[in-house]
C-alpha positions as CSV (number, residue, x, y, z in Angstrom):
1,X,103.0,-58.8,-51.0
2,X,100.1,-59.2,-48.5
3,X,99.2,-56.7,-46.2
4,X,102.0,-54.3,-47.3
5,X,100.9,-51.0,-49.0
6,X,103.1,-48.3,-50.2
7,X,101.5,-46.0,-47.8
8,X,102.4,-48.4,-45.0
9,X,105.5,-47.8,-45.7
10,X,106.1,-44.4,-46.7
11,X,104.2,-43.8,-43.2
12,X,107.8,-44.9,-41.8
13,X,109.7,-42.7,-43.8
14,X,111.0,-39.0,-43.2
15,X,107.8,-36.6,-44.0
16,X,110.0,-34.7,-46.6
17,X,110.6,-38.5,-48.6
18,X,107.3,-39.3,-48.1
19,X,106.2,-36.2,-49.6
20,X,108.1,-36.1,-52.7
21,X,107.8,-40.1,-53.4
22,X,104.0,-39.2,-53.5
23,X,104.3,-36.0,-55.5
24,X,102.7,-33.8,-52.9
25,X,103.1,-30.1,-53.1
26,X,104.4,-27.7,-50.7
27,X,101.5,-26.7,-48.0
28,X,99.6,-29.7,-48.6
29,X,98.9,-32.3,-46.1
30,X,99.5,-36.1,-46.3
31,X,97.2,-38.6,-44.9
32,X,98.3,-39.7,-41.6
33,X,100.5,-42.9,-41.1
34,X,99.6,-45.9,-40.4
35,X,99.4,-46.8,-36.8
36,X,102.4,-49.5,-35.9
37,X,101.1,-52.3,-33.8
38,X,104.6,-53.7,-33.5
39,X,104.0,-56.3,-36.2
40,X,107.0,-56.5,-38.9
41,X,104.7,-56.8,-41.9
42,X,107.8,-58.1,-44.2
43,X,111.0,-59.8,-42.6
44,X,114.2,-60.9,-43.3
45,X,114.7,-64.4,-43.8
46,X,118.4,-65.1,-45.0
47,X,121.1,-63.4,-46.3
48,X,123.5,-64.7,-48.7
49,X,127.0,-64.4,-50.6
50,X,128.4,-65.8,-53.6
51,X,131.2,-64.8,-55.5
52,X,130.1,-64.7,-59.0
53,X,133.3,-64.1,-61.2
54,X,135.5,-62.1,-58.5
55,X,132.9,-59.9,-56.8
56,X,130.9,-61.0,-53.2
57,X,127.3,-60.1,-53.8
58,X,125.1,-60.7,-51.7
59,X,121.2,-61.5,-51.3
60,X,119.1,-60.3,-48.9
61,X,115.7,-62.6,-48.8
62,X,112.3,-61.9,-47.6
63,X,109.5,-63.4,-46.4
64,X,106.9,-61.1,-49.4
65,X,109.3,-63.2,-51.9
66,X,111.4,-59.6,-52.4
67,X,115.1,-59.7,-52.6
68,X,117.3,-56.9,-52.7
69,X,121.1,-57.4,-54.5
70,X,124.2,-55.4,-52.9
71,X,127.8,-55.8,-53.9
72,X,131.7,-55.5,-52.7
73,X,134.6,-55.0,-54.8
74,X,136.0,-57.4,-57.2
75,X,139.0,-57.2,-55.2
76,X,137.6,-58.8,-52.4
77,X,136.9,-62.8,-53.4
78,X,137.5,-63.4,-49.4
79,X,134.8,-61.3,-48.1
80,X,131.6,-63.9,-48.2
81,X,132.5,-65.2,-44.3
82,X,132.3,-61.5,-43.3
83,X,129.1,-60.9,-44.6
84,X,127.6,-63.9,-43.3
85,X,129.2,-63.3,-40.0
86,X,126.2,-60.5,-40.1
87,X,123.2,-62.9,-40.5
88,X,121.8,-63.3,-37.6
89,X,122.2,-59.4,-36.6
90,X,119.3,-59.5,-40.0
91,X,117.0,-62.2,-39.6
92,X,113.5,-61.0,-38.6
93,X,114.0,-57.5,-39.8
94,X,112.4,-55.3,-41.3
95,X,114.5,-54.1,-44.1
96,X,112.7,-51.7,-45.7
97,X,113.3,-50.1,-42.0
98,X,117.1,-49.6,-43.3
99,X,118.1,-46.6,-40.6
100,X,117.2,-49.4,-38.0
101,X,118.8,-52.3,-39.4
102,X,122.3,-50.1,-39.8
103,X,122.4,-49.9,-36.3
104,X,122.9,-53.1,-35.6
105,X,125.8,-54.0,-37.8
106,X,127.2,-50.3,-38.8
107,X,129.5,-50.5,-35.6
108,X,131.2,-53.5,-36.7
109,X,132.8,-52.4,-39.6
110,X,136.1,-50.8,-40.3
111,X,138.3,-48.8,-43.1
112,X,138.9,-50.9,-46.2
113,X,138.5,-53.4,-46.6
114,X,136.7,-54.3,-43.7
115,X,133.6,-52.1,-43.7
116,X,132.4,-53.5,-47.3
117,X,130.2,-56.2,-46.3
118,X,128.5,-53.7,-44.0
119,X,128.2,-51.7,-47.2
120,X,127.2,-54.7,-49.2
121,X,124.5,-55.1,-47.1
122,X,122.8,-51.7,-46.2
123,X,123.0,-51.1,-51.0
124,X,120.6,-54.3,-50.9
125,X,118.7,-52.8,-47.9
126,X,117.5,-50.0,-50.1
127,X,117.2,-52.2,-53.1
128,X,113.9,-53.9,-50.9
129,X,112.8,-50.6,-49.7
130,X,112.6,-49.3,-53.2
131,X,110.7,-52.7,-55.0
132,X,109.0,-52.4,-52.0
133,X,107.7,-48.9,-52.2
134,X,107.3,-48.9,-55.9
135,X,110.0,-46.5,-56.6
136,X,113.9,-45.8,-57.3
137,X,116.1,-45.8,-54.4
138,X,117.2,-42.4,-55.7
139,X,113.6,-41.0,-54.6
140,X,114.3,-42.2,-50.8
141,X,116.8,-40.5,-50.8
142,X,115.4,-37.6,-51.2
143,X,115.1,-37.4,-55.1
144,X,117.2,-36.6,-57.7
145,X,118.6,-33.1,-58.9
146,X,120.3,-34.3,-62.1
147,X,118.4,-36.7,-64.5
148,X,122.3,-37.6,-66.1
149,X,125.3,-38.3,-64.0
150,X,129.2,-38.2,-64.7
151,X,131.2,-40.6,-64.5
152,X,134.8,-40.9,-65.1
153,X,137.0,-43.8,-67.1
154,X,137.3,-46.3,-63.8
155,X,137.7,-49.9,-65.4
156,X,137.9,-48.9,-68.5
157,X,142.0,-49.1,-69.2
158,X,143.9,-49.4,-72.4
159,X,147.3,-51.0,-72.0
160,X,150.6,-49.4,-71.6
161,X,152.9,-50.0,-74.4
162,X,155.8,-48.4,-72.5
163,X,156.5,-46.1,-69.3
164,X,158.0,-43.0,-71.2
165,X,156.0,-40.1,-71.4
166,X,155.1,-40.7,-75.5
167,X,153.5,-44.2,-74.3
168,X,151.1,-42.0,-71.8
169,X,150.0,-39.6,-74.2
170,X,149.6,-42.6,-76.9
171,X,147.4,-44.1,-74.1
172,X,145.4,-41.1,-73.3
173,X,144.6,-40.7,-76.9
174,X,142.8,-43.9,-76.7
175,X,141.4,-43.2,-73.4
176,X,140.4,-39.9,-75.2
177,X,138.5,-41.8,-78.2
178,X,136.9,-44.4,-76.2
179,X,133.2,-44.9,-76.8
180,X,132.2,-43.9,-73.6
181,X,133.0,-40.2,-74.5
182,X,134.4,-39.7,-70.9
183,X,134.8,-36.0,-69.9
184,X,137.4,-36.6,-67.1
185,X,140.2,-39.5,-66.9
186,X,142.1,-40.8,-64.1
187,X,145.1,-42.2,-64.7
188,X,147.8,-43.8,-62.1
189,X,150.7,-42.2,-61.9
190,X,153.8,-42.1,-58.8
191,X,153.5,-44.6,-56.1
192,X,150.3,-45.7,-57.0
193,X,151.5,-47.3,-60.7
194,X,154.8,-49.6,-59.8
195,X,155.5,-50.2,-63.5
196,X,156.1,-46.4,-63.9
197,X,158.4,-46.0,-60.6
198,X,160.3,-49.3,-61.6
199,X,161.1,-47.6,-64.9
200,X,163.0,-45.2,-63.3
201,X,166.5,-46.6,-61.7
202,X,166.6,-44.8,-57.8
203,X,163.7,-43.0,-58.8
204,X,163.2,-42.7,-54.8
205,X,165.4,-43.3,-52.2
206,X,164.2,-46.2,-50.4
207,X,164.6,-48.2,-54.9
208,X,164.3,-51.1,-55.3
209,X,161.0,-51.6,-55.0
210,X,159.3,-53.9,-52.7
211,X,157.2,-56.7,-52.9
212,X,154.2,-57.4,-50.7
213,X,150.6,-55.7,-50.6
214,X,149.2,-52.7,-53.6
215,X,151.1,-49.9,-53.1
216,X,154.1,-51.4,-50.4
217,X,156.4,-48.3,-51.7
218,X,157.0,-44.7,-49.7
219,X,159.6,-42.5,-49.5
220,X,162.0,-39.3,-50.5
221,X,161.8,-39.1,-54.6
222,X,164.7,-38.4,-56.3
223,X,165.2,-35.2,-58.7
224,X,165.1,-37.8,-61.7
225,X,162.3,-39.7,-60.8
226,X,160.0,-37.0,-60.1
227,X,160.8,-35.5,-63.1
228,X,160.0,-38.4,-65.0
229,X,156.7,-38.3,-63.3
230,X,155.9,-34.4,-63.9
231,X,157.0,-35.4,-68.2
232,X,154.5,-38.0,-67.9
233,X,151.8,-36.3,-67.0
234,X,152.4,-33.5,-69.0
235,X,152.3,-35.5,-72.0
236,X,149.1,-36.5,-71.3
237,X,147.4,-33.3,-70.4
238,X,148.7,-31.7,-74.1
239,X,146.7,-34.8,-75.4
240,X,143.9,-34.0,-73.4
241,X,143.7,-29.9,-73.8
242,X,140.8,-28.3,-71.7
243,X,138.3,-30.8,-73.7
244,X,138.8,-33.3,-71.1
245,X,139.8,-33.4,-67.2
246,X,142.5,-34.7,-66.3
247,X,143.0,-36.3,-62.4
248,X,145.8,-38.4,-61.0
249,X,145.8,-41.4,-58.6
250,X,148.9,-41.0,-56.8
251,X,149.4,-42.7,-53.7
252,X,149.7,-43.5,-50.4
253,X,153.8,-43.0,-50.4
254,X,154.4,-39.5,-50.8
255,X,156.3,-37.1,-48.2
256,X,154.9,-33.8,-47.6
257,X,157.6,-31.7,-49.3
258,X,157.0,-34.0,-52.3
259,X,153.4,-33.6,-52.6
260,X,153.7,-30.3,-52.7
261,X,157.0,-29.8,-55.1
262,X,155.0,-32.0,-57.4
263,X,151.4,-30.4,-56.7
264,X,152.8,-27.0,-57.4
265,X,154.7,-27.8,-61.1
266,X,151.1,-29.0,-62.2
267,X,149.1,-25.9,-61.3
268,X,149.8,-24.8,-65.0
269,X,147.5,-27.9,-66.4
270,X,144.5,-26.9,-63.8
271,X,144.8,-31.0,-63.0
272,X,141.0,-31.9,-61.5
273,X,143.0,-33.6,-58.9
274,X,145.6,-35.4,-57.3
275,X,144.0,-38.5,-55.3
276,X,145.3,-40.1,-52.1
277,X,149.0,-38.8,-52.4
278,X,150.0,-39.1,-48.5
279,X,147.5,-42.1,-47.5
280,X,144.6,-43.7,-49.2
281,X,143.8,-47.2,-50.7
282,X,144.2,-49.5,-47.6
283,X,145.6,-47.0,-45.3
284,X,143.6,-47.5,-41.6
285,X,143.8,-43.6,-41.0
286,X,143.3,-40.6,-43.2
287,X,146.1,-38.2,-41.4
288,X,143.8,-35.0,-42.1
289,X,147.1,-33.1,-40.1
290,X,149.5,-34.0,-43.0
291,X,147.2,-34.0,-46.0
292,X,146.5,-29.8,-44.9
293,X,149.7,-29.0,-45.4
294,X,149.6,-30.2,-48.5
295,X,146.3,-29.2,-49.5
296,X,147.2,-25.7,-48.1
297,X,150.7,-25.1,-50.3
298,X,148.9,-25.1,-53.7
299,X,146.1,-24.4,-55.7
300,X,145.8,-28.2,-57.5
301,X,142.7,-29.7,-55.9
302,X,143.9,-32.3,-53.2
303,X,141.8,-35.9,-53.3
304,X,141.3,-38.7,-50.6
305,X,139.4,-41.3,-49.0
306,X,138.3,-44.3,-50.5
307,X,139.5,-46.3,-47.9
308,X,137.6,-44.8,-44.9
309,X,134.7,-46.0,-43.0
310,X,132.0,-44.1,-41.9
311,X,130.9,-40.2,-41.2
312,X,132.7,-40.8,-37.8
313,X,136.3,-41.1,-39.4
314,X,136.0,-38.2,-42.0
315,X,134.9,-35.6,-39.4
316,X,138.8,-34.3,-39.1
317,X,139.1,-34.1,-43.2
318,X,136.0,-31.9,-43.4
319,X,136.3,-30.1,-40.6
320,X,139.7,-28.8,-40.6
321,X,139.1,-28.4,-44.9
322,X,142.3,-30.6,-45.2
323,X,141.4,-31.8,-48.5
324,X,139.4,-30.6,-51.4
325,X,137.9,-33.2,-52.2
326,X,136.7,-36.3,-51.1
327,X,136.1,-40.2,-53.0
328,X,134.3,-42.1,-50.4
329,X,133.4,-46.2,-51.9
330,X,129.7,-46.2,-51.3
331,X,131.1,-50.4,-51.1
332,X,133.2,-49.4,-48.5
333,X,132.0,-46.1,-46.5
334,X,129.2,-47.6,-45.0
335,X,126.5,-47.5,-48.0
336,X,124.7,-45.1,-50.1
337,X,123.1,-42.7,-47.4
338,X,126.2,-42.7,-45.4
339,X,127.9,-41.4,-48.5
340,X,125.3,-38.8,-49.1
341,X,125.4,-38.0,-45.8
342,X,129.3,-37.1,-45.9
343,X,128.8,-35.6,-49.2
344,X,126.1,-33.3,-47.6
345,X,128.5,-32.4,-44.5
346,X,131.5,-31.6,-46.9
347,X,129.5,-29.1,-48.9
348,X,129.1,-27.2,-45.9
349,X,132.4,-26.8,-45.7
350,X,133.4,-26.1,-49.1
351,X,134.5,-29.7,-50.1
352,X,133.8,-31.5,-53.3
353,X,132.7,-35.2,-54.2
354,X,133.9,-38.0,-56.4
355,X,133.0,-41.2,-55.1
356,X,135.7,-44.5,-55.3
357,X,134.3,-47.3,-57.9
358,X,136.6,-48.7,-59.9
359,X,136.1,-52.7,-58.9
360,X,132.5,-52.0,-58.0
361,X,130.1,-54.1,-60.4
362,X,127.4,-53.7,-61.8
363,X,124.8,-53.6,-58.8
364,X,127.7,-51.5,-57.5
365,X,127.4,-49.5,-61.0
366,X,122.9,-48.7,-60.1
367,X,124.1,-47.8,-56.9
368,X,126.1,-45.0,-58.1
369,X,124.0,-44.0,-60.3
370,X,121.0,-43.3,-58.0
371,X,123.2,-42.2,-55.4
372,X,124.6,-39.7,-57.5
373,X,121.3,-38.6,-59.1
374,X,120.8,-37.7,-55.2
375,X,124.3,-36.1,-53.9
376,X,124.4,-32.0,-53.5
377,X,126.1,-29.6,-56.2
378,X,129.3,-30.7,-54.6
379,X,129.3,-33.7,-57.1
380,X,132.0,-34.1,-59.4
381,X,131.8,-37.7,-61.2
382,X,131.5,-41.1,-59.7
383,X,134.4,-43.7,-60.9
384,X,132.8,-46.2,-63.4
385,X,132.9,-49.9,-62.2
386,X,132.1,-52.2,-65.6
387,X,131.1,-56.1,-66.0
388,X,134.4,-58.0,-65.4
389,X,134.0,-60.6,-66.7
390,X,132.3,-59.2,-69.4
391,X,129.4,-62.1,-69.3
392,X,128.2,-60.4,-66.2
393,X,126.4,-57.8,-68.9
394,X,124.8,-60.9,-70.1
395,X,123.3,-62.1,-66.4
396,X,122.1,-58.3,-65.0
397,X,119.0,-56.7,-67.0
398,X,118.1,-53.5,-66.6
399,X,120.9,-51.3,-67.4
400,X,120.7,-48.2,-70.4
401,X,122.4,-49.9,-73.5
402,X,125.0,-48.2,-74.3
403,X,125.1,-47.7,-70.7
404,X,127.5,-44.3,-71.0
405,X,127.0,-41.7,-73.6
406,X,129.0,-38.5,-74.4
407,X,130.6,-39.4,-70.7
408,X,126.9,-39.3,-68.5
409,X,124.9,-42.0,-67.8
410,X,120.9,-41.6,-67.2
411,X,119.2,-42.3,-64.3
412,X,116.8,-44.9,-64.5
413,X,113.5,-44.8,-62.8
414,X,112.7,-48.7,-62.3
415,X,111.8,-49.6,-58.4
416,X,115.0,-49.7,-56.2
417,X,118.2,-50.2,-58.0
418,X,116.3,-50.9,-61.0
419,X,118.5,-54.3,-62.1
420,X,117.9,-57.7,-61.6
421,X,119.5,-60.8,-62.5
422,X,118.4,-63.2,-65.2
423,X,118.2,-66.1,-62.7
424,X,118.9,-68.6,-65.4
425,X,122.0,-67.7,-66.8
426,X,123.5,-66.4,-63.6
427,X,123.3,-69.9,-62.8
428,X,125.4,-71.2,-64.9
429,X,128.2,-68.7,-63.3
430,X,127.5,-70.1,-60.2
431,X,130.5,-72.2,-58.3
432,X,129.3,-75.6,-56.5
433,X,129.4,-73.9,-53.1
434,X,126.4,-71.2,-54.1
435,X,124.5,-73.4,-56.0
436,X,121.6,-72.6,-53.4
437,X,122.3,-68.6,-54.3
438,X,118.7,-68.0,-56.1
439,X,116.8,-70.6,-54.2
C-alpha cells in the first residue's frame, strides 16, 4: 500500500484510539500526526452487491488493492439496487475516514428495512480501516473489555413437532443440548410465532388470522389463548431451570393491558425478557409512550428495537427508560459504532443491550463479535446469525472452529473483521449477474 503508514492513519483517529491501538501508557506522549495536505492517500473506487445464497453483501474496493466485506440480512434478496443507489456518494473517499463517509449517506436511511444498506456499508467501512491499520476493528473502537462474548441460539432452531406446551419443552430440550452450549434461548412465542396463535381457535379477537407481511396479526387475546401461551412457556422454562435464560420474542400485536396481564404471570420464571411485544420487527416507529406503560407495570425485563434506525430515533426509548432493554441490528441501526454509540447512551440511563442478528451472516456474525468485544457492561448477548446455506462456512476463512463453545465465542485479533473470502469457491456461488463480484 504505497505511501500509507499505520501512523498516517492512526494520526486521523481519536487520540484515546490512537493510543491504545499503539499500546501507549497513560501520561505518555504520541508522536505528532502527520500533517494532511489534502491528498486522499487511499480511495474508493467501486462498491458492489451480490446476493450470494439469500444475503446482499457488499464490496467496498480501493485503489491500495484493500477491500472491506459488509452484509444485510438474509431476508433482504431485494436490497442490492439500494446499496448501489449509494455509489457515487463513495467513490473517491477515503474510507478508512469512516466518521466522514457516514455523513454523506447516514441521512438517507430509514427503520427496517431500509437503513441496512447504509449499515451494509459503514461494517465494510471499518473492515478497510482495520486491514488498513493492521489491527481488529474491535481496537478502533476503542478496544475490547471481554476477550469471549455471549451469544444466544439466533439461527439455530429445531423444528416443532406440535404447538402444545409438551412439543415446547421437547424442543427446548434440544435447544438445551445443542452443541453450541447456549446460556440463554429465544424462542417465538404470541403474535410473533403464527403456528402457535393458529393453534388456538379465537385465540384473539380479531381470529382468523391474516395473511400478508411477518407478523400481519394484532389485537385483544382471548382468556384461552393467552393461557395457552402462558402453558407454553412455562413448559419450557421447567426444561430450562435457572441453568439457562430464557427470553421471548413476542410481537408487534399486543395491547397494553395484555402485555402486562401476560408480563406479570411470568415474573415467577425471572424470564430474561420479553422482545418487541407492542411494536418491533418492521414497525416504522418505536411508541416509547406505550411500551412505558408496560415496562412500568412489572418487573419482567421489557425488549425492543431491532427495527429502528439511528441514535436519533431511540432518543425517546432511552430517555424516558421505556424499555429495559434494547436489540438494535448493527445491519440495520446504522452500523457498528452507531450501535455502540446507543449502547453507551443507554447505560447511562440504566438500559441493557442485546443486539438483533438472527439473518445476519457471517461477515454479519465478525461484526458482532468485535462489536461486542467493545459495547459497555450493559451487554447482554448478541443473537447468533449462522452460514445459511451451510456452504457459506466453506467460502469465509477465518472464523474459530467450532465457532461457539460452552455458549461464548472468542474474539479474534486478525486485522479488521478478521474474515475473508476464499475467492475461488465463492465463485462458484456466484449468480450470472455478479460474476464481476471479486474482479
Amino acid at each position: 500500500m504505497d505511501n500509507w503508514t499505520r501512523r498516517g492513519f492512526l494520526g486521523s483517529l481519536s487520540g484515546v484510539t490512537a493510543a491504545t491501538a499503539l499500546g501507549a501508557r497513560p501520561g505518555e506522549s504520541l508522536p505528532p500526526p502527520e500533517t494532511r495536505t489534502g491528498n486522499v492517500k487511499i480511495k474508493i473506487t467501486d462498491l458492489k452487491c451480490a446476493i450470494i445464497g439469500r444475503n446482499p453483501t457488499v464490496r467496498i474496493v480501493t485503489d491500495q488493492g484493500v477491500s472491506g466485506y459488509g452484509q444485510a440480512e438474509s431476508a433482504k434478496p431485494y436490497l442490492k439496487p439500494m446499496v448501489l443507489f449509494y455509489k457515487r456518494y463513495l467513490l473517491g473517499e477515503d474510507p478508512t475516514e469512516v466518521a466522514r463517509v457516514m455523513l454523506k449517506i447516514r441521512r438517507m436511511g430509514a427503520f427496517k428495512p431500509w437503513g441496512a444498506a447504509v449499515s451494509a456499508i459503514e461494517i465494510a467501512l471499518w473492515d478497510i480501516a482495520g486491514q488498513v491499520a493492521g489491527l481488529p476493528v474491535y481496537k478502533l473502537l476503542g478496544g475490547k473489555i471481554r476477550d469471549r462474548v455471549r451469544a444466544y441460539n439466533g439461527a439455530v432452531r429445531f423444528p416443532m413437532s406440535g404447538q402444545t406446551p409438551a412439543d415446547y419443552a421437547e424442543n427446548m430440550a434440544k435447544m438445551k443440548e445443542a452443541k453450541e452450549g447456549f446460556t440463554l434461548i429465544k424462542q417465538a412465542v404470541g403474535f410473533h410465532n403464527p403456528a402457535m396463535m393458529a393453534a388456538v381457535p379465537d385465540g384473539w379477537y380479531d381470529y382468523p388470522p391474516r395473511s400478508g407481511p411477518p407478523h400481519a396479526n394484532r389485537g385483544l387475546l382471548t382468556e384461552r389463548g393467552l393461557e395457552h401461551i402462558i402453558a407454553c412457556v412455562e413448559a419450557m422454562k421447567k426444561v430450562l431451570g435457572d441453568e439457562v435464560g430464557l427470553a421471548l420474542d413476542c410481537g408487534p400485536g399486543w395491547t397494553v393491558k395484555d402485555a402486562i396481564r401476560f408480563a406479570r404471570a411470568l415474573e415467577p420464571l425471572h424470564i430474561t425478557w420479553l422482545e418487541d411485544i407492542i411494536t418491533g420487527d418492521y414497525t416504522p416507529y418505536p411508541n416509547a409512550q406505550i411500551f412505558k406503560q408496560v415496562t412500568e407495570s412489572t418487573t419482567t425485563p421489557i425488549h425492543t428495537g431491532e427495527e429502528i434506525y439511528l441514535r436519533e430515533n431511540f432518543k425517546d426509548l432511552i430517555e424516558t427508560q421505556a424499555v429495559n432493554v434494547l436489540g438494535p441490528d448493527p445491519e440495520d441501526v446504522g452500523g457498528i459504532a452507531e450501535l455502540k454509540w446507543i449502547a453507551e447512551y443507554a447505560d447511562l440511563h440504566g438500559i441493557l443491550v442485546a443486539p438483533h442478528g438472527i439473518f445476519d451472516g457471517l461477515f454479519g456474525l465478525a461484526a458482532h463479535v468485535h462489536l461486542a468485544a467493545a459495547l459497555p457492561q450493559n451487554y447482554i448477548a448478541f443473537e447468533y446469525p449462522i452460514g445459511d446455506p451451510a456452504w457459506w462456512y466453506d467460502i469465509v476463512e477465518g472464523l474459530p472452529d467450532p465457532v461457539m463453545k460452552r455458549g461464548f465465542i472468542d474474539v479474534w485479533d486478525k486485522p479488521g473483521l478478521g474474515v475473508k473470502f476464499n475467492v475461488k469457491a465463492a465463485k462458484a456461488h456466484l449468480k450470472d449477474e455478479d460474476r464481476d463480484f471479486f474482479d
